[in-house]
DOBA-233541 format. One line per 8 residues: their letters; for each residue x, y, z of C-alpha. Coordinates in Angstrom, 3 decimals, padded with zeros to 6 digits, m for minus. Last residue first. Layout:
% DOBA-233541
A) X Y Z  ...
//
This chain:
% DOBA-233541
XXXXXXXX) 028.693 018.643 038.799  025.703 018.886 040.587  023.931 016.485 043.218  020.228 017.180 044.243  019.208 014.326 045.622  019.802 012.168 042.779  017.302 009.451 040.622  018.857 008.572 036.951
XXXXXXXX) 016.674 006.727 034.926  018.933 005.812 031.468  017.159 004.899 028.449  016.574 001.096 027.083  015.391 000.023 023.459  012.394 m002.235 022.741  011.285 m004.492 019.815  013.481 m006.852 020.471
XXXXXXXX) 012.054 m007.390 023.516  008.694 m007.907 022.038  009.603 m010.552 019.803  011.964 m010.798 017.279  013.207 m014.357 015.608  016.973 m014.617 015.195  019.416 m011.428 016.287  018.369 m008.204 017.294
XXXXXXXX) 019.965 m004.660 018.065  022.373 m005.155 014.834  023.116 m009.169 015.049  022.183 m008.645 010.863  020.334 m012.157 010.762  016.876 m010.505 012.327  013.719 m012.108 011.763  010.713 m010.902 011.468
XXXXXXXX) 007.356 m009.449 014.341  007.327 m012.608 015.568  004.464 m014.313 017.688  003.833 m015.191 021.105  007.702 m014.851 022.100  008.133 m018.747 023.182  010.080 m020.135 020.757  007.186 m021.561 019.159
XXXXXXXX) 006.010 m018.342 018.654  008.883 m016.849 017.370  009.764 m019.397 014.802  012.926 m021.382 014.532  010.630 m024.743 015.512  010.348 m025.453 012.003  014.112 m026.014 011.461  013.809 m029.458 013.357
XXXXXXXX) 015.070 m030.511 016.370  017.817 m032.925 017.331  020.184 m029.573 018.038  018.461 m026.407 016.591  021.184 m023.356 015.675  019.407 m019.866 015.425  020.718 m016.667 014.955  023.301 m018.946 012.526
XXXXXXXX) 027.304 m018.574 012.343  028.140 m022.236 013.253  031.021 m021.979 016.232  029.768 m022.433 018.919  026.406 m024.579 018.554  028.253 m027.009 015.917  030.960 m027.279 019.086  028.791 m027.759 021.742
XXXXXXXX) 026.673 m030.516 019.395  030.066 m032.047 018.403  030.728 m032.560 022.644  027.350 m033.969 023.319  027.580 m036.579 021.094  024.225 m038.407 019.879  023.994 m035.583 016.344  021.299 m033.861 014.304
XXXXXXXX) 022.127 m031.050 013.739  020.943 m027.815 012.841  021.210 m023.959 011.012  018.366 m021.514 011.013  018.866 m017.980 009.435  022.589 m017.045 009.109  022.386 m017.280 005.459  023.992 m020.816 004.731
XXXXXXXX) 026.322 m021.136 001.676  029.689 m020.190 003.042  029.071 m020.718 006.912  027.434 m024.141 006.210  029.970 m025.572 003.884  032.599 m024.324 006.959  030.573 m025.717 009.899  030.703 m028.962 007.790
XXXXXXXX) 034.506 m029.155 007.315  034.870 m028.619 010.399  032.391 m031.755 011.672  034.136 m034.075 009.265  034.870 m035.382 005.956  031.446 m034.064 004.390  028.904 m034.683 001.822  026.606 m031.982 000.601
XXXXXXXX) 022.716 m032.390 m000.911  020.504 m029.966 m002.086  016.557 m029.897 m001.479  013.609 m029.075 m003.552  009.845 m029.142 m003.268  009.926 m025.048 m002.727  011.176 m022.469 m000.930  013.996 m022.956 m002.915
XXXXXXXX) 016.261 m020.552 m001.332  019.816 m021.685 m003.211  022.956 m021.372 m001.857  024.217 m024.986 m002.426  022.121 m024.907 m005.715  023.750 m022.322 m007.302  027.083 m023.436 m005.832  026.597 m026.636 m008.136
XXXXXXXX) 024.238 m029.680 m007.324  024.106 m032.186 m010.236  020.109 m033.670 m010.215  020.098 m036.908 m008.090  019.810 m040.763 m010.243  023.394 m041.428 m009.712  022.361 m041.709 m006.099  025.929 m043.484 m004.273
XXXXXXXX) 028.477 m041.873 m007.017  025.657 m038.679 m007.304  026.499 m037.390 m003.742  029.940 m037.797 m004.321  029.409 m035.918 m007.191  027.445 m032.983 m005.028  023.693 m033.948 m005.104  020.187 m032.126 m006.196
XXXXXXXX) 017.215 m033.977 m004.827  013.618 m033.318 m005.998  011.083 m033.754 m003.600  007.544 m035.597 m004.748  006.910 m036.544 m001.103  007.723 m040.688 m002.104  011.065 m038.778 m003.797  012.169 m037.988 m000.166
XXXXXXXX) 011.349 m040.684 001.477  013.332 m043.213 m000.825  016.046 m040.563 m001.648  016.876 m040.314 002.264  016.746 m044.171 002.843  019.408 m044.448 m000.004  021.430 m041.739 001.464  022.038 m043.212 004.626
XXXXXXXX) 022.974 m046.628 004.621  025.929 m045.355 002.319  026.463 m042.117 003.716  027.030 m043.022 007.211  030.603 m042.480 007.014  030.418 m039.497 004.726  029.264 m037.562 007.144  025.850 m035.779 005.706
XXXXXXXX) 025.084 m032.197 004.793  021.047 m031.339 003.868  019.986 m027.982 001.769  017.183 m026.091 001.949  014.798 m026.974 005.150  012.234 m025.064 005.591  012.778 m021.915 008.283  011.963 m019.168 005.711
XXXXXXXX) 008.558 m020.538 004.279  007.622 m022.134 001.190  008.807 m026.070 001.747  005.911 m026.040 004.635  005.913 m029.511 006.141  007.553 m030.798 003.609  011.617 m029.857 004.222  012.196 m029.677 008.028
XXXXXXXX) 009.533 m032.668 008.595  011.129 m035.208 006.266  014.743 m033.796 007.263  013.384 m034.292 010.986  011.910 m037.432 010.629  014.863 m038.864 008.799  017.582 m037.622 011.594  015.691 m039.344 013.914
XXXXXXXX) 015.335 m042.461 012.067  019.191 m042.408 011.731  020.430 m041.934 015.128  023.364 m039.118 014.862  026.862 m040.230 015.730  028.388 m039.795 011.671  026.792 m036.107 011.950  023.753 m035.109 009.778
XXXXXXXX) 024.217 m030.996 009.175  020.360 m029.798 008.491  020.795 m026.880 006.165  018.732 m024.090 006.388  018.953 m020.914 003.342  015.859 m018.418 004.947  016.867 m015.079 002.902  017.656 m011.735 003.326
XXXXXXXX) 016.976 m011.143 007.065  016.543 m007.694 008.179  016.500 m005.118 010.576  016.571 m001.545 008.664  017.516 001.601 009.895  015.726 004.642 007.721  017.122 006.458 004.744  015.962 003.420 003.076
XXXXXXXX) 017.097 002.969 m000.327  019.537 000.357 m001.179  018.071 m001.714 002.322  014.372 m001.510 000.910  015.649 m003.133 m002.804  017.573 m005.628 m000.919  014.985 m006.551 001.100  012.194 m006.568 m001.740
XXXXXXXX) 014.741 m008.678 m004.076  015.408 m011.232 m001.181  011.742 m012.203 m001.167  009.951 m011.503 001.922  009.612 m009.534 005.198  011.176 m006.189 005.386  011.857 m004.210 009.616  012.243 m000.413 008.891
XXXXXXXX) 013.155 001.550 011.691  012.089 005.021 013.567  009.552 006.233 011.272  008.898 010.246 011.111  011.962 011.755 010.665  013.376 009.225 008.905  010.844 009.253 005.965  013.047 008.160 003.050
XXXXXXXX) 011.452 004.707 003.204  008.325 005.629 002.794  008.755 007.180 m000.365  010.724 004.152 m001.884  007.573 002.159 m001.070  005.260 004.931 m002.842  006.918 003.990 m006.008  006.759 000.172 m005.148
XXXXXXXX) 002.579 000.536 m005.786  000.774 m001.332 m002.487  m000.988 001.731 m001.267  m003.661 001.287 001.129  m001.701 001.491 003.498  m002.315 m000.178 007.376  m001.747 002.079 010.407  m001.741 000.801 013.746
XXXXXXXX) m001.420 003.609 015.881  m003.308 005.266 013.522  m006.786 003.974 015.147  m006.191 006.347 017.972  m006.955 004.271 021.388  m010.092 004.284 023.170  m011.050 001.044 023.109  m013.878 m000.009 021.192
XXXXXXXX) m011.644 002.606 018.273  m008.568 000.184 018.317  m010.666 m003.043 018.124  m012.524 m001.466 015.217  m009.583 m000.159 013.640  m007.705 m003.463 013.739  m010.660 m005.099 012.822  m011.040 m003.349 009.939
XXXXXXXX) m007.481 m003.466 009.205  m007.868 m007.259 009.055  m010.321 m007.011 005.886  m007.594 m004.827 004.372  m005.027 m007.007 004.461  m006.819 m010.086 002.536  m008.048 m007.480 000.300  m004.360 m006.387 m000.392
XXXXXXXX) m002.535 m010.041 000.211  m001.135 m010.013 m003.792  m000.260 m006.536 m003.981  001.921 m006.846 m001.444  001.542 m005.453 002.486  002.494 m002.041 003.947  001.944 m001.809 008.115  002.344 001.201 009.891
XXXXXXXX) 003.343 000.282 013.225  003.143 002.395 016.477  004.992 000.543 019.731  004.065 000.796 023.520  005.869 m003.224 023.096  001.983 m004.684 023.596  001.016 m003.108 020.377  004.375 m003.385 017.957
XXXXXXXX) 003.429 m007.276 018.905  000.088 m007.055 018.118  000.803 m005.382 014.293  003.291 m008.112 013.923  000.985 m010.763 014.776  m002.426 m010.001 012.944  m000.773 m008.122 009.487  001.799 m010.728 009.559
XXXXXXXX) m001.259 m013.143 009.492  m001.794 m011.688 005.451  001.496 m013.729 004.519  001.939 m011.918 001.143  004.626 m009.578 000.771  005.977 m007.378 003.758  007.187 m004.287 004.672  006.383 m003.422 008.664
XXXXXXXX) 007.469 000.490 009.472  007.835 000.605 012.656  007.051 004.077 015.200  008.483 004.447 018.455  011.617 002.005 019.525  009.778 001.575 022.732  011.426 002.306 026.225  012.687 m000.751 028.222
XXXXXXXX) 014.475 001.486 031.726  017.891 001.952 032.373  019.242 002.032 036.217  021.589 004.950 037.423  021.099 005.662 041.410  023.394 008.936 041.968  024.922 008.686 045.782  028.442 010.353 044.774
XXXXXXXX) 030.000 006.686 044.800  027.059 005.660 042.276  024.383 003.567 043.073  023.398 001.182 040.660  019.848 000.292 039.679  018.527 m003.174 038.632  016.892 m003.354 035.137  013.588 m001.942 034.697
XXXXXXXX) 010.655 m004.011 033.189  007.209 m003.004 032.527  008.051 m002.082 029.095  008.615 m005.450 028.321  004.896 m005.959 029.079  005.372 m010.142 030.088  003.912 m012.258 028.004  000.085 m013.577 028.360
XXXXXXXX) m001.478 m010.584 026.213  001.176 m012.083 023.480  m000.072 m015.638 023.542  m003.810 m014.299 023.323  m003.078 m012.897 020.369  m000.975 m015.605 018.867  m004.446 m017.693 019.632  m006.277 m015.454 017.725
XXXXXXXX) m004.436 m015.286 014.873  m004.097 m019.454 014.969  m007.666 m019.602 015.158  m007.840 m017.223 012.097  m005.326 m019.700 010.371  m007.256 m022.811 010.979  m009.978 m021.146 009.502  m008.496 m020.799 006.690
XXXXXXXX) m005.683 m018.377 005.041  m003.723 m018.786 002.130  m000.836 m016.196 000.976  001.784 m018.089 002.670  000.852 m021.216 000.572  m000.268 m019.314 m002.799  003.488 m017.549 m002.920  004.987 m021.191 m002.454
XXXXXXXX) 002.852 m022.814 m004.896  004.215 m019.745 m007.245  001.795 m017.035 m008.643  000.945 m017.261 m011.986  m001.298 m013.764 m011.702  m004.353 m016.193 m012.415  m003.346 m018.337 m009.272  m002.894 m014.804 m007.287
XXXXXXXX) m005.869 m013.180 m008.261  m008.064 m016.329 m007.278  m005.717 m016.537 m003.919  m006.762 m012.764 m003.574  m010.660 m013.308 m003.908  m010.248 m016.416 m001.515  m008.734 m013.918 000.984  m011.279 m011.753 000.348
XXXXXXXX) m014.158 m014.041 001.338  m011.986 m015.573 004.253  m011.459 m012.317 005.942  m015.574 m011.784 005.484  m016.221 m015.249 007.186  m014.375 m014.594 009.869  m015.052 m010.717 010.685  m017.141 m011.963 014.659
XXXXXXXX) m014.254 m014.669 015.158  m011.421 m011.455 014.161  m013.460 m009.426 016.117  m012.907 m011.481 019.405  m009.712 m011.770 018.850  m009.009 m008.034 018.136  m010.944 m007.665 021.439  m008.626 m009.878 023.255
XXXXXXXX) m005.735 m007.329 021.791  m007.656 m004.107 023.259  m007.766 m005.721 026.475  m004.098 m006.623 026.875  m003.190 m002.689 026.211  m005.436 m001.320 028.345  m004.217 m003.998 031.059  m000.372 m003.008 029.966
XXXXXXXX) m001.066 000.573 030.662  m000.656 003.008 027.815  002.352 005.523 027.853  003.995 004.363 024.682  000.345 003.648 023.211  m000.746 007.076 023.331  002.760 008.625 022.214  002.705 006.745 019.392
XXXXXXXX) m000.520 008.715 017.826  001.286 011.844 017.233  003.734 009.522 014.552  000.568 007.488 013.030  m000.890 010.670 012.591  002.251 011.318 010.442  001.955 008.735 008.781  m000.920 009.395 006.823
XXXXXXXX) 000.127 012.673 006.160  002.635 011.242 004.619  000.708 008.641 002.872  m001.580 011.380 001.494  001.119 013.485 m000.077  002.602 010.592 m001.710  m000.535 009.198 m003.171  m001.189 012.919 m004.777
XXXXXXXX) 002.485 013.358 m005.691  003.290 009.986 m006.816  000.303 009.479 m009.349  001.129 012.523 m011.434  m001.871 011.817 m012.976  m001.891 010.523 m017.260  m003.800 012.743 m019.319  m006.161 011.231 m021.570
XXXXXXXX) m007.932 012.368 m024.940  m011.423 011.766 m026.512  m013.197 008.496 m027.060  m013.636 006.424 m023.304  m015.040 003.472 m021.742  m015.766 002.115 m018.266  m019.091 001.306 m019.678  m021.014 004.476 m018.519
XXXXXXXX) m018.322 006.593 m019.614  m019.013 005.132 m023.306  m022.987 005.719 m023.027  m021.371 009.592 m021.991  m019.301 010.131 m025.010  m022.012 008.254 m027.477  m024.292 011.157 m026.559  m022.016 013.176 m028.616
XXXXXXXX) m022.021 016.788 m027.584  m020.159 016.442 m024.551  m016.689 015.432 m027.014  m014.587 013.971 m024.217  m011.192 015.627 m022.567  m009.665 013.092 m019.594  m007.970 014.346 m016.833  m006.471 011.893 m014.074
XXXXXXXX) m005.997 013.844 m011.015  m002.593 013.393 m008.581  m001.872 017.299 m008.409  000.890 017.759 m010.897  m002.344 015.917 m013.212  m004.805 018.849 m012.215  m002.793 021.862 m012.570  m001.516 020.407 m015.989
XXXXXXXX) m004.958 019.516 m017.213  m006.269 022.905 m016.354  m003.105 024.461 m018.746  m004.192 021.925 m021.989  m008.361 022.977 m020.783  m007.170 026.701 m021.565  m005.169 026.017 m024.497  m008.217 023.976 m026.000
XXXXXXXX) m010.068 026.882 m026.292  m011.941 028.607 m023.984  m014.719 031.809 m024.605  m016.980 029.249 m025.518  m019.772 030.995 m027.968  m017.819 031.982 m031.072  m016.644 029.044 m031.429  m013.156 028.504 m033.456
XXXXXXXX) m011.295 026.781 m030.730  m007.741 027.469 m030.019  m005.398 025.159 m031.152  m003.516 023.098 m028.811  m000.727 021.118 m030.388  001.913 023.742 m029.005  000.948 023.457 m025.647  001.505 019.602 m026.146
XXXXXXXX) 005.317 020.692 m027.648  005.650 022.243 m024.602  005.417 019.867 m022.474  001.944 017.392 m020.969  003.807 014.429 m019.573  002.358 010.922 m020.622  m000.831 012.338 m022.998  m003.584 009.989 m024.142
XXXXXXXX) m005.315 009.528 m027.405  m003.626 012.299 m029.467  m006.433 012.947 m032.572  m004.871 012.485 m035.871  m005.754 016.486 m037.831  m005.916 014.897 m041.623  m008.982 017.320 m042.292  m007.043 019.919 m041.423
XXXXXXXX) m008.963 023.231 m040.170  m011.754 022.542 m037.808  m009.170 019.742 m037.053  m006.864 021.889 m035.403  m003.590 020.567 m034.996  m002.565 017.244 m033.267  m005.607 017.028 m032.185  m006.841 017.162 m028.326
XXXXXXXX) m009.895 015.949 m027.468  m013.461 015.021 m029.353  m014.590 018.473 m029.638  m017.427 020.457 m028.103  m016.183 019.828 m024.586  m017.117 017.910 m021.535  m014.182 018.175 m019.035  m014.156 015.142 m016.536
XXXXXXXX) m011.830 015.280 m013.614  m010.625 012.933 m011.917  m009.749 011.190 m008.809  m011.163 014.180 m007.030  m009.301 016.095 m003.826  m011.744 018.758 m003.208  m008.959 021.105 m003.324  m007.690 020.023 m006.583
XXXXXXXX) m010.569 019.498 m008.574  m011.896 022.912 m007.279  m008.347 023.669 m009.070  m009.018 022.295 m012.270  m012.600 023.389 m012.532  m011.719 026.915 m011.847  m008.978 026.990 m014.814  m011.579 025.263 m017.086
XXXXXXXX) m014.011 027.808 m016.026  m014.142 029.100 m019.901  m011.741 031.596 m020.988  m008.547 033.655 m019.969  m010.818 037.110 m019.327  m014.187 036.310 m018.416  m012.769 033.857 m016.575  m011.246 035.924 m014.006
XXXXXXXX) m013.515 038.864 m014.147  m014.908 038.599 m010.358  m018.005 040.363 m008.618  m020.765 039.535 m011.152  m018.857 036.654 m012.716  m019.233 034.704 m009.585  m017.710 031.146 m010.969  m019.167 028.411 m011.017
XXXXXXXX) m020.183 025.500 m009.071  m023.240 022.957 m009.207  m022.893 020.479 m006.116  m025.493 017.286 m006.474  m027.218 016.489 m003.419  m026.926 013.510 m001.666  m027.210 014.629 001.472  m023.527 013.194 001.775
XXXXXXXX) m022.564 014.723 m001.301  m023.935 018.300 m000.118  m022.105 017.813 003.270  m018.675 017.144 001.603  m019.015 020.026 m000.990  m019.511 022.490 002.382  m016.745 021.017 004.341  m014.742 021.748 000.949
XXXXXXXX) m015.730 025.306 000.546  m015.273 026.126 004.086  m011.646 024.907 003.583  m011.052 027.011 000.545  m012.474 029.687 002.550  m009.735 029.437 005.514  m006.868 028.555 003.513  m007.816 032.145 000.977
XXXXXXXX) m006.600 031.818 m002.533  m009.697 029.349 m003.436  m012.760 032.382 m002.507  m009.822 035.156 m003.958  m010.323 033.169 m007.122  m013.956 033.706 m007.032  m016.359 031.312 m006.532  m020.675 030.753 m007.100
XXXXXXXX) m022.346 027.515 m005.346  m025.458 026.489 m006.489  m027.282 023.273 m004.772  m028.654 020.321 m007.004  m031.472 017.905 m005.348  m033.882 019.849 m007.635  m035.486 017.030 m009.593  m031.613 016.527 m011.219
XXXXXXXX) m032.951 017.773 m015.390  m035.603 020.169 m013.446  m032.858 021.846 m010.913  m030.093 022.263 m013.419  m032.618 023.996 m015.897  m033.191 026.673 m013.007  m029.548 026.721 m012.496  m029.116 027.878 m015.961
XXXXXXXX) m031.818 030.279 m016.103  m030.221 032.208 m013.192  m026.851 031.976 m014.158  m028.034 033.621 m017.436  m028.684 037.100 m015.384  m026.090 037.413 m013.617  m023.767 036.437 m016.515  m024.891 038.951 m019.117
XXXXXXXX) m024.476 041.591 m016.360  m020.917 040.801 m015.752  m020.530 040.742 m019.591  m022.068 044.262 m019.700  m019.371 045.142 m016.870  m016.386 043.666 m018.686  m017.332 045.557 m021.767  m019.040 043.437 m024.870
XXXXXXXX) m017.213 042.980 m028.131  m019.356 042.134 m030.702  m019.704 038.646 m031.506  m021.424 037.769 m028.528  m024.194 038.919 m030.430  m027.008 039.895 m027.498  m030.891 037.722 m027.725  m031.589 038.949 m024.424
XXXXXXXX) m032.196 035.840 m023.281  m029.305 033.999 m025.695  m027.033 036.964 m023.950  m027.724 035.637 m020.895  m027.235 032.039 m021.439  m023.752 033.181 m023.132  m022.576 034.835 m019.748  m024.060 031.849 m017.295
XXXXXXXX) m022.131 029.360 m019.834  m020.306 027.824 m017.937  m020.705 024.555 m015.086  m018.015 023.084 m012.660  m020.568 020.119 m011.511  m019.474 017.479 m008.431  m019.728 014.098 m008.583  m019.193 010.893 m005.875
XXXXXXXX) m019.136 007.743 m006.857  m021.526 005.261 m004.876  m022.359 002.784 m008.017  m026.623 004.901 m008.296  m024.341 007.853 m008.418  m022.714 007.199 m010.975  m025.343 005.914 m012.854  m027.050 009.214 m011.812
XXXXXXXX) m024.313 011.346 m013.552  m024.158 009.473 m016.988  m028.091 009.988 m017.318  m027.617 013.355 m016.465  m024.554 013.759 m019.203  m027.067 011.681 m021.397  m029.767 014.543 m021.125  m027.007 017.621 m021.091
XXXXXXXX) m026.417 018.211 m024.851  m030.209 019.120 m025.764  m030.680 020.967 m022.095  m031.096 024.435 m023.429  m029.764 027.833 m022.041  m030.484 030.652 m024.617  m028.933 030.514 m027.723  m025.183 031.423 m028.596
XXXXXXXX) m025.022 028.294 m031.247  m025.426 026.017 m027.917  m025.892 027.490 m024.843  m025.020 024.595 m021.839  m023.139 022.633 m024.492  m020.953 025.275 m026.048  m021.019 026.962 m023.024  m018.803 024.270 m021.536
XXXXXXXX) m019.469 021.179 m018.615  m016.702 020.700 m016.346  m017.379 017.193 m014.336  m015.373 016.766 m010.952  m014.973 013.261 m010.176  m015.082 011.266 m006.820  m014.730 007.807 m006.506  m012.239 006.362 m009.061
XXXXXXX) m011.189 002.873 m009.250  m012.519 001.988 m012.686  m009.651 003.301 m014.638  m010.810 004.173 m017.987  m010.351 002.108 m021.038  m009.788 002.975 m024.325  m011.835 003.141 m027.654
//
């Protein structure tokens, strides 16, 4: 027995003569009972199903007791059909107490743009009136499947174009065999297929009854329209009421053929972003008061949504811990109350800056009378990639917002419910206020395939900005087709000159690497003078190890603290993000600045120092976006910089550099204002 995937919605069910007309009889509901009973569980969860029936032509011919043995002409087969479709959908309205509708196709009905998408609308309403759709094909005006067999061509592409997550096709066999096991007894049935080739065309014997005029050929060639689609087909015996009990429990005996998962999710996230693309315009041009009021609502929602964020966050964190997530990964992942306050109050920070796009540099008149000035434009449409930190999805998303900026925002696996809650508020905000909920866009999507999709959409987004793990960066930077700001790690030292008051220096190592040891601006590594090394160090161990830190020192290090783990250049350029610290002595102030500039990673570097002149110098000359004098490394954040909240940080000095805000998420154009002057 294997499992199905639970995540489905809407299935299309294809249901053969051989069950509808068994042994060439008239229409009879012995093999349809559990497939009912299979239907309205479905139902009764919120999944959505629609009926590809056959069998009109054999129904007929069981009422007019006809041997479909002989050949029959196209038009007595036509007739046949006519006149069985109307027993069948009689039985169809007693076994679903007639909330079933009949709809009859003909190829020419799914050729044609404009039918196909009458077709759909009309599927859609039924479902939402919850009644059951029953299709097949008009056999009176079309030979199609008289001809190749079966409707399992026309369930395949109604499949298609009413975009199902699967699609169901109820046979009289268990699946596909290896060869045909009506004729070897040894036949091994195949229990799911990767990529269906030739050699899968090969296995599929057509079937010996006399009454379906498919064989497994037919459902092989339906599978392959539906899988290059994005549709997960799976092939179950209808006759067995085991099949259906089975489908009930998640459950399945018969064979499975793996979607072409990238095309369908691809083709949706693209279209996806595009709306996002058309909806940039609105914000670009939106006044900041719109703006500002739509980001108090968020606020708002956010207090009215609490308790639901914190139910699926507490549903990810439980993921997360049984995943084997890291402390580190659980910290960033965690939200409380605390957190939605601080949401809300990063909000409210940001409707309080200044609308960069508000401001317009000074203008310069030219000797032939031109005035040139530039003017803060948006950078159009962000792609946010980020791994768990769900308040990314509050703060960047606001700060894209308030610069006339679109984002589309894709989160980890780990922070999806977490995420998702928020984009309900994002859309609800949004919609209160008259702007196109695309503007901020938030995937659904969290597989990596679809991530290296994204990123080769230049032509729609305008530049990527990563937050996480150095693997995700590096992975987005090898691919993107797209600019990319980026930071690829958060390795802070804290450089403790020979001037620097001790207890000072203490608090901030102490408050640099436990406040939060699993975010970017912790503390890593710590780089003493060796003249202060002996009162020092021994003070630094005994707070340290009291907060459960392990220390990991250089071998001069290790001659005052033999006790310390042996740092190597592992260590020295390690990102711990966690209870962990390395330890450097120095000679001098140089010879500092130069540890730092090998091992750090331009993120936050600092010192702690009395003289003026080594603090100019460390400022200078230390290659760091951000260099904190007597402060600690938890202050190299955007809000308490003063930007309301970050969007990332930036250590590639390519547009941005340190903690972005909404400036940084600008770009300037030229206003030129003449009276008339040519060239």
């Amino acid at each position: 027995m294997n499992q199905l995937n639970s995540s489905w919605r809407r299935a299309v069910i294809k249901i053969g003569s051989a069950l509808i007309a068994p042994e060439g009889k008239k229409c009879s509901t012995k093999y349809l009972l559990s497939l009912v009973d299979f239907i309205h569980d479905c139902i009764h969860q919120g999944k959505e199903i629609v009926i590809v029936s056959s069998g009109s032509v054999a129904a007929g011919a069981g009422l007019c007791q006809q041997d479909l043995n002989k050949k029959l002409s196209i038009p007595q087969k036509q007739a046949l059909a006519a006149l069985g479709q109307t027993h069948i959908m009689h039985h169809w309205q007693k076994l679903f107490d007639d909330r079933c509708a009949q709809i009859l196709l003909t190829r020419s009905d799914l050729d044609s743009d404009k039918r196909s998408l009458n077709i759909k609308n009309t599927l859609n309403t039924l479902i939402e009136i919850n009644a059951i759709p029953i299709i097949n094909e008009n056999d009176s005006v079309a030979v199609d499947e008289l001809v190749v067999g079966d409707n399992d061509n026309l369930a395949a592409r109604v499949a298609v174009m009413c975009e199902a997550d699967l699609l169901f096709i109820c046979s009289d066999v268990d699946g596909l065999f290896d060869k045909n096991p009506k004729q070897f007894c040894d036949a091994t049935l195949i229990k799911q297929v990767e990529k269906i080739d030739q050699q899968i065309f090969d296995s599929a014997s057509t079937s010996d009854n006399s009454i379906a005029t498919g064989g497994m050929l037919t459902k092989i060639q339906a599978a392959k329209v539906a899988t290059n689609a994005g549709i997960e087909v799976v092939i179950v015996n209808g006759r067995k009421a085991s099949s259906f009990e089975n489908l009930k429990q998640g459950k399945y005996y018969g064979t499975r053929f793996i979607a072409n998962v990238l095309t369908k999710q691809g083709d949706l996230i693209i279209e996806q972003c595009q709306k996002t693309k058309m909806a940039a315009k609105q914000v670009a041009i939106s006044s900041s008061e719109a703006k500002n009021k739509t980001l108090l609502c968020m606020a708002r929602i956010l207090e009215e949504n609490k308790e639901l964020i914190l139910m699926a966050n507490k549903r990810d964190s439980e993921n997360g811990k049984k995943a084997g997530l890291s402390n580190a990964m659980i910290d960033r992942l965690t939200i409380t109350e605390e957190t939605i306050t601080q949401m809300q109050t990063a909000l409210e920070q940001v409707v309080k800056l200044k609308d960069p796009l508000s401001i317009r540099a000074t203008g310069e008149t030219r000797p032939n009378g031109l005035n040139v000035s530039k003017k803060n434009i948006p950078l159009g449409v962000i792609l946010m990639i980020y791994e768990s930190r769900p308040n990314v999805t509050v703060e960047a998303a606001s700060l894209a917002f308030k610069s006339g900026n679109a984002i589309i925002l894709r989160g980890g696996k780990e922070a999806f419910e977490s995420n998702q809650a928020i984009a309900k508020c994002w859309m609800q905000a949004l919609t209160e206020n008259a702007f196109d909920p695309a503007i901020i866009n938030i995937l659904e999507t969290t597989d990596r395939r679809m991530l290296d999709k994204l990123l080769k959409l230049d032509e729609i987004i305008d530049v990527v900005i990563p937050r996480g793990g150095e693997g995700l960066i590096r992975h987005v930077v090898k691919h993107s087709f797209i600019p990319v700001i980026k930071h690829y790690k958060g390795v802070c030292n804290l450089y403790i000159d020979e001037s620097a008051d001790l207890d000072t220096a203490l608090n901030i190592l102490i408050n640099g690497k436990t406040h939060r040891p699993g975010v970017c601006n912790a503390l890593e590594g710590v780089v003493i003078h060796k003249n202060i090394a002996d009162q020092l160090l021994p003070l630094m161990f005994k707070k340290l190890t009291a907060k459960d830190v392990l220390i990991f020192g250089c071998d001069k290090t290790q001659q005052i603290l033999p006790m310390v783990e042996n740092a190597t250049t592992k260590e020295f350029a390690a990102e711990f993000l966690s209870l962990k610290i390395s330890c450097k002595l120095v000679d001098n102030l140089n010879q500092a600045i130069s540890f730092i500039d090998r091992y750090g990673s331009n993120h936050t570097e600092v010192i702690v120092t009395e003289c003026q002149k080594n603090a100019d110098k460390f400022v200078n000359e230390v290659d760091a976006s951000v260099v904190m004098v007597n402060a600690s490394s938890r202050f190299s954040d955007g809000g308490e910089l003063g930007l309301g909240a970050e969007i990332g940080i930036s250590t590639s000095k390519l547009h941005a550099y340190g903690p972005m805000g909404l400036e940084s998420l600008t770009s300037e154009k030229f206003v030129v204002n003449g009276q008339g002057q040519i060239r």
